[in-house]
C-alpha positions as CSV (number, residue, x, y, z in Angstrom):
1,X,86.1,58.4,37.8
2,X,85.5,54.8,39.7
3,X,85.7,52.0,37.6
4,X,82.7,49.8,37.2
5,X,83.2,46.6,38.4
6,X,82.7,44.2,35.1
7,X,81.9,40.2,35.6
8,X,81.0,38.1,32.3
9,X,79.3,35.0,32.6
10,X,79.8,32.1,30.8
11,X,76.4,32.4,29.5
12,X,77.6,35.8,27.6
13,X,80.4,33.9,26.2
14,X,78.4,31.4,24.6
15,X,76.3,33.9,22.9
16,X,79.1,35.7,21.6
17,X,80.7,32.7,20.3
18,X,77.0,31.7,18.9
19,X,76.7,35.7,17.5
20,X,79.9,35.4,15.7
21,X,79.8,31.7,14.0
22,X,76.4,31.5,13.3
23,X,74.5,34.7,12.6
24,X,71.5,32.7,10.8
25,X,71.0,31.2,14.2
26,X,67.4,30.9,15.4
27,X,66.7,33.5,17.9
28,X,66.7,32.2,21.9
29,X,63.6,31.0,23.6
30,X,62.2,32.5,25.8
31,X,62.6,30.8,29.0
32,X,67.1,31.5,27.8
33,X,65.8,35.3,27.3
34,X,63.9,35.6,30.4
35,X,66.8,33.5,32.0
36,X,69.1,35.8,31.2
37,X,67.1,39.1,31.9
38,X,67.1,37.6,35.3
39,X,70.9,37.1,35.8
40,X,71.0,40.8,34.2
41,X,68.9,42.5,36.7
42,X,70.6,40.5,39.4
43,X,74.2,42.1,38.5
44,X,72.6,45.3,37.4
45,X,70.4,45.3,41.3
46,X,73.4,44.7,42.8
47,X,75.4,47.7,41.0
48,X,72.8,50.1,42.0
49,X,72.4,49.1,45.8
50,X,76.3,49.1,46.2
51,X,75.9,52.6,44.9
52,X,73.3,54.1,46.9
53,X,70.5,53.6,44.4
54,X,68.1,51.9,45.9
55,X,64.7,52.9,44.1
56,X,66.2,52.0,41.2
57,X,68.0,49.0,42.8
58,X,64.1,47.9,44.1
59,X,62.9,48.1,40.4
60,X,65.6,46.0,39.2
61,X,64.7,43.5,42.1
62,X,61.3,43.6,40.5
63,X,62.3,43.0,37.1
64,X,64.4,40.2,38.1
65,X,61.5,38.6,39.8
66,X,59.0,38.6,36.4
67,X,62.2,37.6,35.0
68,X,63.0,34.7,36.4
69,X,59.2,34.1,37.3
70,X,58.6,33.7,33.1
71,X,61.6,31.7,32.6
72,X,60.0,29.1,35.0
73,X,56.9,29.6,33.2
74,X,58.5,28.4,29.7
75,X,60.7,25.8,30.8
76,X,59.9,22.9,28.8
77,X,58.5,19.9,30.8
78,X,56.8,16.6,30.3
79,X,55.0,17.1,27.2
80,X,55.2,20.8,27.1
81,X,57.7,22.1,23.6
């Protein structure tokens, strides 16, 4: 059986470090959730296409877009919180 090629991002790292010191932590925004959705999908889209999936590949592309489309939506700006 193939192995799955496995990347982490520093962005998992830091919630694993955040998951184990502080588990009263507020939950992530948002726009960090919808961030990292979109990095997600991207691996995930990529995974899928590499292995001849590419319906499944196409809906990932489309989830990454909504993705990445809120996380723009609720970055905080000029007088936005």
């Amino acid at each position: 059986m193939p192995q799955r090629p496995t990347s982490v991002s520093s962005r998992d790292i830091e919630t694993a470090e955040a998951d184990e010191t502080d588990s009263m932590a507020p939950p992530p925004s948002q726009q960090h959730t919808a961030s990292y959705i979109a990095d997600l999908t991207t691996e995930l889209s990529q995974l899928a296409r590499t292995s001849g999936l590419d319906i499944l590949a196409y809906l990932l592309d489309i989830a990454q877009l909504e993705a990445s489309s809120t996380a723009r939506r609720h970055m905080p700006g000029p007088g936005r919180r």
